[in-house]
N, C-alpha and C positions, 0 to 999 in steps of 0.2 A: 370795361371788359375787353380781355384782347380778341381778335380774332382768330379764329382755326388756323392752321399751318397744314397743306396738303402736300404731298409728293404723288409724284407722278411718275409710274415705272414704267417703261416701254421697253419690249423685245421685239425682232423683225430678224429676217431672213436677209445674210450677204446683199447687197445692191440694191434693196428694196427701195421702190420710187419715194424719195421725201413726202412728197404732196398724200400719198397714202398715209403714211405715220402723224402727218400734220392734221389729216381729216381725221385720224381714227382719235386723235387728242381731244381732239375740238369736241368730238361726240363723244368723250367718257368725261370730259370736264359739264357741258352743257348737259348732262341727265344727272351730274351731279348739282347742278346749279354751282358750280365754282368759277369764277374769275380768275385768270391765271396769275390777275398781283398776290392772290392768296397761298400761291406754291413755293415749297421751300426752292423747287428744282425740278432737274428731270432726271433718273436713274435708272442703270441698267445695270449691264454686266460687262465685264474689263472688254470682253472681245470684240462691244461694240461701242468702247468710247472714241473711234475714229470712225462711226458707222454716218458717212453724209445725213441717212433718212432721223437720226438722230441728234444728230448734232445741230442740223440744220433747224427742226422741230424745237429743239432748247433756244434758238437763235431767236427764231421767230419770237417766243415769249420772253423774249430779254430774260433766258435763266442760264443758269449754269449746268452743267451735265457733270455727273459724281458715277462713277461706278464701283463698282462692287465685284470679289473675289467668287468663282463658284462656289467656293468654302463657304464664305460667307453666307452667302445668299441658298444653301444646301442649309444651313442652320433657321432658316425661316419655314423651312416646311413644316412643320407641328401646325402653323398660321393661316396656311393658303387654305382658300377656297378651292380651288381647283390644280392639285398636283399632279404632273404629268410623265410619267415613264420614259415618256417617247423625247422633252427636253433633257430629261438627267442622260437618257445615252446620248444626246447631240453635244450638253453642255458643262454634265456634272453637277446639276441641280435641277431639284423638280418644276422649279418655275421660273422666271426671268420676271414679269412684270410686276405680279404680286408679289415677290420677292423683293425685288429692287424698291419698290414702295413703300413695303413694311420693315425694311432693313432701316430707310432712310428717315420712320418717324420714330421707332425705336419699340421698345416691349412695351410700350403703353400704349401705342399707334393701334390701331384697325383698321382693315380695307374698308372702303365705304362703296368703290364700285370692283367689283373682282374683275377677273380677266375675263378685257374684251375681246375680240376677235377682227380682222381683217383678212384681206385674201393673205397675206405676207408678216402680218405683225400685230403684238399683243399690247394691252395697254392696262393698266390698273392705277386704281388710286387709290392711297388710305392718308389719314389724318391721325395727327398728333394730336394726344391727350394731355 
């Protein structure tokens, strides 16, 4: 049997402190019980694939960092658990983490933890089917 394949999407605010997006990983993978050898990656959105607090967090668990168009990631809202107004005016898509997530396991994927929350930055996870 193979094992699950997760992805892991994170959004955060301009400059946000790495060590917050590392801690806010760590507590959406641990409530999942996931090991981060079990991730495809980590995924966001284009504007923050030179984001330190992200890059930095992909670093730490020896993944790569893939991002995603708002287009794109504006075509996953049908999916999200929690769609947000207030990113589509900042970004042009209703959500960044569950977005980035379930773009990255594809139309069979589901979120398994929806968007978490930190003082600066989101996190989500979903799994390939």
């Amino acid at each position: 049997m193979t094992r699950p394949l997760y992805a892991l999407g994170l959004g955060c605010e301009r400059g946000c402190d790495p060590q917050e997006v590392l801690a806010l990983a760590g507590r959406v993978l641990k409530e999942a019980s996931v090991a981060a050898s079990n991730l495809l990656g980590v995924f966001s959105i284009e504007q923050r694939k030179d984001e330190p607090a992200v890059v930095r967090t992909a670093e730490q668990f020896g993944l790569p960092v893939t991002c995603f168009s708002a287009e794109v990631l504006e075509r996953e809202t049908p999916r999200l658990l929690n769609p947000s107004e207030r990113v589509f005016a900042l970004v042009g898509c209703h959500g960044v983490a569950e977005s980035a997530a379930l773009a990255a396991v594809g139309s069979d994927g589901v979120l398994v933890i929806g968007k978490t929350k930190s003082a600066h930055a989101t996190a989500a996870l979903a799994v390939k089917r």
